[in-house]
TORKOL-4160 file (C-alpha; in steps of 0.2 Angstrom, whole numbers, padded with zeros to 4 digits, m for minus):
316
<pt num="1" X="1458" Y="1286" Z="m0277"/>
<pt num="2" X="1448" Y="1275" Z="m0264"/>
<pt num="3" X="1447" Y="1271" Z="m0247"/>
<pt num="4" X="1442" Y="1252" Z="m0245"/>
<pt num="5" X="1443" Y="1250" Z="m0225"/>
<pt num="6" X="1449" Y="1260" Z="m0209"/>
<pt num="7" X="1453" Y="1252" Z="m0194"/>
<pt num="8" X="1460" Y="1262" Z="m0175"/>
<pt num="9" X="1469" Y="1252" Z="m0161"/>
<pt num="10" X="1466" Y="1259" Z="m0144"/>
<pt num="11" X="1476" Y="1255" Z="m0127"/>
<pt num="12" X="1468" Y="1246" Z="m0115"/>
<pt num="13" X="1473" Y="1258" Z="m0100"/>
<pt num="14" X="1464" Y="1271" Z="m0097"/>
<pt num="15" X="1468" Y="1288" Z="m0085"/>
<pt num="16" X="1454" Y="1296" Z="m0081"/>
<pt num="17" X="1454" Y="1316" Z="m0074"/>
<pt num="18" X="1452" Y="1309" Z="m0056"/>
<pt num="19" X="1471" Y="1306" Z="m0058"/>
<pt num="20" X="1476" Y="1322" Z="m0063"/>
<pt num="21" X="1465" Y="1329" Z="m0048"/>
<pt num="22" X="1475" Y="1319" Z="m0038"/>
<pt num="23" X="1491" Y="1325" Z="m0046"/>
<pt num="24" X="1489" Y="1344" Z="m0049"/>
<pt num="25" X="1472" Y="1348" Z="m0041"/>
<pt num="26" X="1464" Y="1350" Z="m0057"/>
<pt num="27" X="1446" Y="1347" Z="m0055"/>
<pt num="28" X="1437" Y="1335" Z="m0064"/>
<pt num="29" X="1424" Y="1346" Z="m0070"/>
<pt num="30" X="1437" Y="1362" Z="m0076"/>
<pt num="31" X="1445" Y="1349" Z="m0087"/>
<pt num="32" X="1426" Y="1345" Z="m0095"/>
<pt num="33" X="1422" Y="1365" Z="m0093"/>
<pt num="34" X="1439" Y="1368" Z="m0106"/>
<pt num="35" X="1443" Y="1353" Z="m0116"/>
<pt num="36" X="1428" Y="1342" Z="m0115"/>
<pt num="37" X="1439" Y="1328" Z="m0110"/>
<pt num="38" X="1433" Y="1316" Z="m0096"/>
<pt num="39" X="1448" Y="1300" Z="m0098"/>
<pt num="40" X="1461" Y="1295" Z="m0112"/>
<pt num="41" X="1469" Y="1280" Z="m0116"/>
<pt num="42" X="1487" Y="1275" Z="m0110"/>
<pt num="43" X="1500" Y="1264" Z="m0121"/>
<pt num="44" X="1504" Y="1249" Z="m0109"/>
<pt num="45" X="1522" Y="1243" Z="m0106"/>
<pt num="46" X="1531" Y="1240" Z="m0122"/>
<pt num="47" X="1519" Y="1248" Z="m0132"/>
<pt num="48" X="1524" Y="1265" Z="m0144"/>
<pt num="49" X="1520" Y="1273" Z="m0159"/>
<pt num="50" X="1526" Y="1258" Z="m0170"/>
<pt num="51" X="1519" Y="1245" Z="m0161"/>
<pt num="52" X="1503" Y="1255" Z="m0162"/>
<pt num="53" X="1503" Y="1257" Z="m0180"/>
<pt num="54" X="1508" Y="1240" Z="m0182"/>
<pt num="55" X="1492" Y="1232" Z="m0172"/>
<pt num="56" X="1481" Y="1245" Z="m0182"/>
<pt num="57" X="1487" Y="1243" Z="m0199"/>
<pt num="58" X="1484" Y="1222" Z="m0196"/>
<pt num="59" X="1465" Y="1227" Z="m0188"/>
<pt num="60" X="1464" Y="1236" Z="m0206"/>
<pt num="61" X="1469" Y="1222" Z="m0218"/>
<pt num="62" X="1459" Y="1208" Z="m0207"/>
<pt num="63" X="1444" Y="1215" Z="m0211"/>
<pt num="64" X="1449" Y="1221" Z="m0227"/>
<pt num="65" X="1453" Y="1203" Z="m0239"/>
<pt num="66" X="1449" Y="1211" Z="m0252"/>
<pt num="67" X="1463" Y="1222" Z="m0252"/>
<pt num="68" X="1475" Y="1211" Z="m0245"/>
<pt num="69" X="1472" Y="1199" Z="m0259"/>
<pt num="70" X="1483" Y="1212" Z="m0268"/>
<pt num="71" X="1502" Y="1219" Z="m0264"/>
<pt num="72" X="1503" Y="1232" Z="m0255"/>
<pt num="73" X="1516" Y="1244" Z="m0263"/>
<pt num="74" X="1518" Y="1260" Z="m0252"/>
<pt num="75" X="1517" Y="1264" Z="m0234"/>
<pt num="76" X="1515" Y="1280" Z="m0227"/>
<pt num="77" X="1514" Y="1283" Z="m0207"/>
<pt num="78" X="1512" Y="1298" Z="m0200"/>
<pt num="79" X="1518" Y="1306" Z="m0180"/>
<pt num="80" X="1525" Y="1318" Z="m0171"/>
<pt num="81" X="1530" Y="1307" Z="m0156"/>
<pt num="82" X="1541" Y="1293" Z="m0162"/>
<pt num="83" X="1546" Y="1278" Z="m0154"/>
<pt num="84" X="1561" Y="1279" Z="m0167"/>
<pt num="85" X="1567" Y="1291" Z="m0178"/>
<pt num="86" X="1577" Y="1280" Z="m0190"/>
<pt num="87" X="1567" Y="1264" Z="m0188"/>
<pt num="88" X="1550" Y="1274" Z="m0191"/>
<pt num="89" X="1532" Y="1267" Z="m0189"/>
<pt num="90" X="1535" Y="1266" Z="m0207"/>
<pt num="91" X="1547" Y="1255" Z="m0208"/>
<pt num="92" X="1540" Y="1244" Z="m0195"/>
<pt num="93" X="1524" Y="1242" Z="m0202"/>
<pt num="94" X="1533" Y="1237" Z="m0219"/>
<pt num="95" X="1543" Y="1224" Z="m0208"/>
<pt num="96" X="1528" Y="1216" Z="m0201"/>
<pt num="97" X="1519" Y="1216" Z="m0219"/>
<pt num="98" X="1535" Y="1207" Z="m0226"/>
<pt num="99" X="1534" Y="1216" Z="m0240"/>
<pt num="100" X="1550" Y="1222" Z="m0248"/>
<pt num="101" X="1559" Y="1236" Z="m0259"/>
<pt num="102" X="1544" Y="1247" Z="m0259"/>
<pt num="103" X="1542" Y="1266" Z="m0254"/>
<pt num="104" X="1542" Y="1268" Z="m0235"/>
<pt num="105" X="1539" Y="1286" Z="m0231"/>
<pt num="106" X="1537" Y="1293" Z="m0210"/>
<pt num="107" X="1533" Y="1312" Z="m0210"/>
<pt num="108" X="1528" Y="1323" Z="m0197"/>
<pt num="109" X="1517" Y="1338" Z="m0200"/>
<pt num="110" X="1511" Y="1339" Z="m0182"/>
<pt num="111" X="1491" Y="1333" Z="m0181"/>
<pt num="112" X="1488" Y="1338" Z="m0197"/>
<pt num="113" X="1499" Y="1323" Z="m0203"/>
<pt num="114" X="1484" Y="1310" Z="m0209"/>
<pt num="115" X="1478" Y="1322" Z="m0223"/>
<pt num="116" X="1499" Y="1325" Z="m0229"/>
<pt num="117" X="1501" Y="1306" Z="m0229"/>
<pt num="118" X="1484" Y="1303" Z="m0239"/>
<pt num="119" X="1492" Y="1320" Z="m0250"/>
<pt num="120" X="1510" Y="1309" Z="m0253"/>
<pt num="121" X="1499" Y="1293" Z="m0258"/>
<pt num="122" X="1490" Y="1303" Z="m0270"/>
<pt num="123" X="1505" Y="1307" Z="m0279"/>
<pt num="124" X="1513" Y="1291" Z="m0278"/>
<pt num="125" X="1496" Y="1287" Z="m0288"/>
<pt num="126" X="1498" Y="1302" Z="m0299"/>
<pt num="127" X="1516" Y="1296" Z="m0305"/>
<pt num="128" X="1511" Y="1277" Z="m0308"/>
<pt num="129" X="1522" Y="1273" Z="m0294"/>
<pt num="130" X="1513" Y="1264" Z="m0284"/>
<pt num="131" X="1494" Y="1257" Z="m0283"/>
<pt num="132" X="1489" Y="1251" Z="m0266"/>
<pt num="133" X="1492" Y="1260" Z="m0249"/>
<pt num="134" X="1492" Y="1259" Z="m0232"/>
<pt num="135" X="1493" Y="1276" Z="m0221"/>
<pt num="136" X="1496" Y="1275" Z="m0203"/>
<pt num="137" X="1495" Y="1289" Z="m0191"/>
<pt num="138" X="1499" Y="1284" Z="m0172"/>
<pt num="139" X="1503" Y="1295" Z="m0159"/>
<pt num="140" X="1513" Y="1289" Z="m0142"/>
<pt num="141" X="1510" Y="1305" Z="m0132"/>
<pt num="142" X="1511" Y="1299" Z="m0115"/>
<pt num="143" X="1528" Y="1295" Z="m0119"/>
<pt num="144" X="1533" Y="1315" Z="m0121"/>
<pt num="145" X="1520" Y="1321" Z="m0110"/>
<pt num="146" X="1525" Y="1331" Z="m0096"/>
<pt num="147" X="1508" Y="1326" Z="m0084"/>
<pt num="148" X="1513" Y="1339" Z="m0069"/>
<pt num="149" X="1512" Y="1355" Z="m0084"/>
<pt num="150" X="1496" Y="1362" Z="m0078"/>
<pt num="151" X="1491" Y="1368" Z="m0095"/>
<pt num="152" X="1493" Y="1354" Z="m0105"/>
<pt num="153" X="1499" Y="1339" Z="m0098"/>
<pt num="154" X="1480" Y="1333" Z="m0095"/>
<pt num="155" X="1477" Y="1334" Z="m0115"/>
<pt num="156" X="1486" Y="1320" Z="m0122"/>
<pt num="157" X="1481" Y="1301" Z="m0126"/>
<pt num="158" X="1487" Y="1288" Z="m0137"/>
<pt num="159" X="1479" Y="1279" Z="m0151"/>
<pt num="160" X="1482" Y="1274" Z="m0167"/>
<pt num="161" X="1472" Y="1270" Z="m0185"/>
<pt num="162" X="1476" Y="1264" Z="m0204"/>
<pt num="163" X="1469" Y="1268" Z="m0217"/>
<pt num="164" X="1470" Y="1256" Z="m0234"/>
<pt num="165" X="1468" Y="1268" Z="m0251"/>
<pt num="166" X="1468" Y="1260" Z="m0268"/>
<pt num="167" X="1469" Y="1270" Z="m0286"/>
<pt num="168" X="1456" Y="1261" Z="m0293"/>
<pt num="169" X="1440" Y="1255" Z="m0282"/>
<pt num="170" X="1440" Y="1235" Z="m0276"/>
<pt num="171" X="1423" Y="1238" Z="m0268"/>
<pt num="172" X="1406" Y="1246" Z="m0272"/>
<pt num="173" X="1407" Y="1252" Z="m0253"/>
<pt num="174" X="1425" Y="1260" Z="m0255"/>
<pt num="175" X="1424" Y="1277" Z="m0252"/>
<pt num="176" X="1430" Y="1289" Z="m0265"/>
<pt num="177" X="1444" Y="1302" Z="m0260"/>
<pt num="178" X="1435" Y="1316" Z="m0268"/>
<pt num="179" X="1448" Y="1328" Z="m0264"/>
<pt num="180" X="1464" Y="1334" Z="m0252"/>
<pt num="181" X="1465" Y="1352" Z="m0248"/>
<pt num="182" X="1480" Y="1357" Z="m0236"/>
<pt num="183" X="1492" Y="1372" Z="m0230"/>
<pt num="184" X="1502" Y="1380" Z="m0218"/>
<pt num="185" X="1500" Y="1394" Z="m0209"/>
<pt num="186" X="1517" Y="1394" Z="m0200"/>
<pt num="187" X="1519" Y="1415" Z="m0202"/>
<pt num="188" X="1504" Y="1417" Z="m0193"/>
<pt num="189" X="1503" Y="1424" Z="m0174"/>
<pt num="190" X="1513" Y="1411" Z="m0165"/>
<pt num="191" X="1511" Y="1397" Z="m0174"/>
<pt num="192" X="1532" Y="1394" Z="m0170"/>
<pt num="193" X="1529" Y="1391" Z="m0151"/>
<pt num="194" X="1510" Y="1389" Z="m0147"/>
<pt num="195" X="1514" Y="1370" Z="m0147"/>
<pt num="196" X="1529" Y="1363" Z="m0147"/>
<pt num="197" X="1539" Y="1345" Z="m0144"/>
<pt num="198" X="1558" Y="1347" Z="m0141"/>
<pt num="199" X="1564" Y="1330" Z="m0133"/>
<pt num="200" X="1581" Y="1336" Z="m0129"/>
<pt num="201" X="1574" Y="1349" Z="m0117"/>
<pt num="202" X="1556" Y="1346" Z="m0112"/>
<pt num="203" X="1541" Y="1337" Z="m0115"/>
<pt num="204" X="1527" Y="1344" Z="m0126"/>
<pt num="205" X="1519" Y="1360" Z="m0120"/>
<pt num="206" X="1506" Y="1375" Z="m0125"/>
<pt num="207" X="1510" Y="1390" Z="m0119"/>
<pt num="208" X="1498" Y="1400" Z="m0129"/>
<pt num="209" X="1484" Y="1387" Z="m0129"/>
<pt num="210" X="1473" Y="1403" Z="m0133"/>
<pt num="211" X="1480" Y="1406" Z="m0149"/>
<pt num="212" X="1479" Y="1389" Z="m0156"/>
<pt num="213" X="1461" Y="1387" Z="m0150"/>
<pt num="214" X="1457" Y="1404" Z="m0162"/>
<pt num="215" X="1467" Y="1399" Z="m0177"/>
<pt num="216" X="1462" Y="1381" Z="m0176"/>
<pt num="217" X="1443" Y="1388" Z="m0178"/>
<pt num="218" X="1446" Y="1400" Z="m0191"/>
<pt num="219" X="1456" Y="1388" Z="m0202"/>
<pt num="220" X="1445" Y="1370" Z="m0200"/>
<pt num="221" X="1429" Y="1381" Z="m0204"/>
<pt num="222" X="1438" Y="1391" Z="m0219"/>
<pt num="223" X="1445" Y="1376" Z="m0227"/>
<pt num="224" X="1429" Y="1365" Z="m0224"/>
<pt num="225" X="1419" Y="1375" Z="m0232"/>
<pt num="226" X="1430" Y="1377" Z="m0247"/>
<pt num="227" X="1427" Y="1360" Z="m0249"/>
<pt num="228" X="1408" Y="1363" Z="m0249"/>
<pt num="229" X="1407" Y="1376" Z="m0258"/>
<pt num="230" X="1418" Y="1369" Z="m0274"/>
<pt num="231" X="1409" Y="1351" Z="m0275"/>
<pt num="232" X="1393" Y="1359" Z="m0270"/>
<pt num="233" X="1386" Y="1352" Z="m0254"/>
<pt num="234" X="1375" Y="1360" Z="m0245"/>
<pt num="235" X="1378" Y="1359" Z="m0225"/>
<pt num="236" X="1364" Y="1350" Z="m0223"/>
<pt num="237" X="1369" Y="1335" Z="m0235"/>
<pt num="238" X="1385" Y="1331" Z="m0228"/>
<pt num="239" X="1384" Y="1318" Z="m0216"/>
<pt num="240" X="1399" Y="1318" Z="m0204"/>
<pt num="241" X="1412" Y="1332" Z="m0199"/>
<pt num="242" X="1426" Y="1324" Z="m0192"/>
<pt num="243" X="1437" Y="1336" Z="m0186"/>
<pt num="244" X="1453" Y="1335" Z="m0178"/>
<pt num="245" X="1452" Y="1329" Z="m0159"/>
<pt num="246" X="1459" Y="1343" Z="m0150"/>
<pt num="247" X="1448" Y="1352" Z="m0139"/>
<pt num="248" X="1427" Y="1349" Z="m0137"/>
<pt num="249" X="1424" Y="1366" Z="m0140"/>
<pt num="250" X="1436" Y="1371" Z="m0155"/>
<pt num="251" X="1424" Y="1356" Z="m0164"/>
<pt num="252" X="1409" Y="1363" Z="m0158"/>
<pt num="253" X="1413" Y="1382" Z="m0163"/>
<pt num="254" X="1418" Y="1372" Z="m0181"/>
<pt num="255" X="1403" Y="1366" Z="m0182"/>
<pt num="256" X="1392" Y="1382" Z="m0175"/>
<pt num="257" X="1402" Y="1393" Z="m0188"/>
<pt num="258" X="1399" Y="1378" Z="m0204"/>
<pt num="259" X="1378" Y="1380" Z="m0199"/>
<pt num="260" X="1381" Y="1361" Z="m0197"/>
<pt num="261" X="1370" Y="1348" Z="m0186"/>
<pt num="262" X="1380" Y="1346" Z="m0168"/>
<pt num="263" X="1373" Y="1328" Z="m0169"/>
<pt num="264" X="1385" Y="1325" Z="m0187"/>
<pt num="265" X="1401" Y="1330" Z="m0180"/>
<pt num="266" X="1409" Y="1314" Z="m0176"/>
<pt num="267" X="1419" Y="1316" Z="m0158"/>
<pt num="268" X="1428" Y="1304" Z="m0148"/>
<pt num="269" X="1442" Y="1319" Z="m0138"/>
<pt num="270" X="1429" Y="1314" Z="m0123"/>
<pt num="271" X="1436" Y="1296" Z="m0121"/>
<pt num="272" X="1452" Y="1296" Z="m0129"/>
<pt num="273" X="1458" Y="1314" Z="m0126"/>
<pt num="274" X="1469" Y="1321" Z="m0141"/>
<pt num="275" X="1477" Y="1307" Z="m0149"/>
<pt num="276" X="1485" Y="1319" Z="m0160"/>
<pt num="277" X="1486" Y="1315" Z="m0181"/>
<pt num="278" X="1477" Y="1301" Z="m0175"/>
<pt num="279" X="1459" Y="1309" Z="m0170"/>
<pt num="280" X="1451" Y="1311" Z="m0185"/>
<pt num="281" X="1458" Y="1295" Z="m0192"/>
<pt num="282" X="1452" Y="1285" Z="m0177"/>
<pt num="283" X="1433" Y="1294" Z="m0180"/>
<pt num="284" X="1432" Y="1290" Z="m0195"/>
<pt num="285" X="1437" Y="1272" Z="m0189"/>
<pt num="286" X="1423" Y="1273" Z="m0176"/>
<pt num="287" X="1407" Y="1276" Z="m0189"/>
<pt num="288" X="1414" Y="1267" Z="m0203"/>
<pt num="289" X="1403" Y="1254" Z="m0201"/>
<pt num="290" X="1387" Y="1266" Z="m0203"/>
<pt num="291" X="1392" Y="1275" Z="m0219"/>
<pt num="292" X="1380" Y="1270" Z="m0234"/>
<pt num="293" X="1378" Y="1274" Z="m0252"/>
<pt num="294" X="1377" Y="1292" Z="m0256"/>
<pt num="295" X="1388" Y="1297" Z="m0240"/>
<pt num="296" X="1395" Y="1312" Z="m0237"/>
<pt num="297" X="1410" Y="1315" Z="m0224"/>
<pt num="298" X="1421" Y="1329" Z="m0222"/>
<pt num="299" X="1439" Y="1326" Z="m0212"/>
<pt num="300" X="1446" Y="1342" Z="m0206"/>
<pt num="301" X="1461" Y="1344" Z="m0196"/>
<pt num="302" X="1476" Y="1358" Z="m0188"/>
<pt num="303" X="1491" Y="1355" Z="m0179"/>
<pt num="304" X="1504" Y="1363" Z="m0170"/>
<pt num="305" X="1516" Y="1373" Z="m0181"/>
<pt num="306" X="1497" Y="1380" Z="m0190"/>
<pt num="307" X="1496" Y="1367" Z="m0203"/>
<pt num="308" X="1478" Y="1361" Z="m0209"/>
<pt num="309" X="1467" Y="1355" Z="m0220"/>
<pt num="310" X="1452" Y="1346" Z="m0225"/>
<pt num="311" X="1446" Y="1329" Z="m0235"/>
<pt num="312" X="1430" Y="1327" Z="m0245"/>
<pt num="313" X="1426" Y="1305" Z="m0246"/>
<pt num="314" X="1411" Y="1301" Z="m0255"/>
<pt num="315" X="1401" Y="1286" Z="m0258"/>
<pt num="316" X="1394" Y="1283" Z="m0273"/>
């Protein structure tokens, strides 16, 4: 399968870490020390996760005629902090495409949620079921966010991206979905409450931010270099790491471990903070326009609850 075009939406407001100086006494430059974060981006008043993917998904298919000269038969969205959980991003970006009676599908796999989504597409594909996709991964997380939590409540930004993936190829410039390797590491250490989000009694928190940052390097590394190792690219050839956007120096201890150029891994957690599922999505969004022929990028992400995984795309 093919990826034709991915376009992000990004809120306007942003909150920089002079604000949570101001609130908790957190220093600007301790933030930067641990997380590499210096602002993030805010949804404004009567913006949420489906408004979001609603204004990203349209970005996607303006710039995309090609692909919207055809029917889009399957959505798939992707979040962890919904505006709705009947009404899902899903549906509402199906609403707004005015398309009806096709497969709508929200999931949540915390913020390893874009590659499941891409994973469900593919065997939609597989069964003949459907033949042009849009994915949408948004995340409202000022909306849960607890900004007083001195151990995480400075993480969080909101963002959102789409991503339009065809079975056959409608461009020389799509990007070939090589492959999708994901998994779960839920038995391991304490993946059932490092991070969690229970709105009935508290926002989202990370008690054991330590244990995340460690599984998080071991499995982005190991399954990124699965994905070299079986299609036979060396480091050196692949031209962007995108990795999940959750922390500056979990990418860069990725990166160190992989023998990877600093200067290919793609990073945007510096200006957006984590956006969640969306990070890597909204990367890939930000160099699209400098990918060429004989390309190599590698996606890999883990979320709370110790899922992960890893894309290949390839252009030919």
């Amino acid at each position: 399968m093919y990826l034709h075009h991915v376009a992000a939406y990004i809120p306007e407001a942003v909150v920089t870490n002079a604000h949570f100086t101001r609130l908790n006494g957190l220093a600007s430059e301790w933030i930067i020390e641990r997380t590499g974060i210096q602002e993030r981006r805010k949804a404004g008043p009567g913006e949420n996760a489906n408004t979001m993917a609603i204004a990203a998904t349209r970005a996607a298919l303006a710039a995309a005629p090609a692909f919207a000269q055809g029917t889009v038969d399957l959505v798939v969205a992707g979040t962890y902090t919904p505006h709705d959980t009947i009404f899902t991003a899903a549906h509402a970006v199906q609403r707004d495409l005015g398309i009806n009676e096709i497969p709508t599908v929200s999931i949540s796999s915390a913020c390893s949620s874009l590659l499941n989504a891409v994973e469900i597409v593919e065997g939609y594909f597989a069964m003949g079921k459907a033949t042009r996709a849009v994915v949408v991964v948004s995340e409202h997380n000022t909306a849960y966010n607890n900004e007083e939590d001195t151990m995480a409540g400075h993480l969080w930004g909101d963002g959102a991206a789409a991503l339009l993936i065809s079975k056959e190829r409608i461009s020389p410039d799509d990007l070939h979905i090589a492959e999708v390797i994901t998994g779960g590491a839920a038995p391991v250490s304490k993946a059932d409450e490092a991070v969690t989000l229970k709105p009935v009694e508290k926002g989202i928190v990370m008690p054991f931010g330590r244990d995340v940052f460690q599984q998080a390097c071991i499995y982005m590394a190991r399954v990124t270099q699965t994905l070299l190792d079986k299609h036979h690219i060396a480091t050196s050839a692949l031209t962007y790491l995108i990795p999940h956007q959750a922390n500056l120096r979990i990418s860069k201890n990725v990166v160190k471990q992989l023998g990877i150029d600093p200067e290919r891994a793609v990073s945007n957690i510096e200006r957006l903070g984590n956006t969640g599922c969306a990070g890597a999505a909204i990367g890939l969004a930000e160099v699209w326009n400098t990918l060429k022929g004989g390309d190599r990028v590698i996606i890999t992400v883990f979320g709370g609850g110790y899922s992960y995984g890893a894309m290949l795309l390839m252009r030919d």
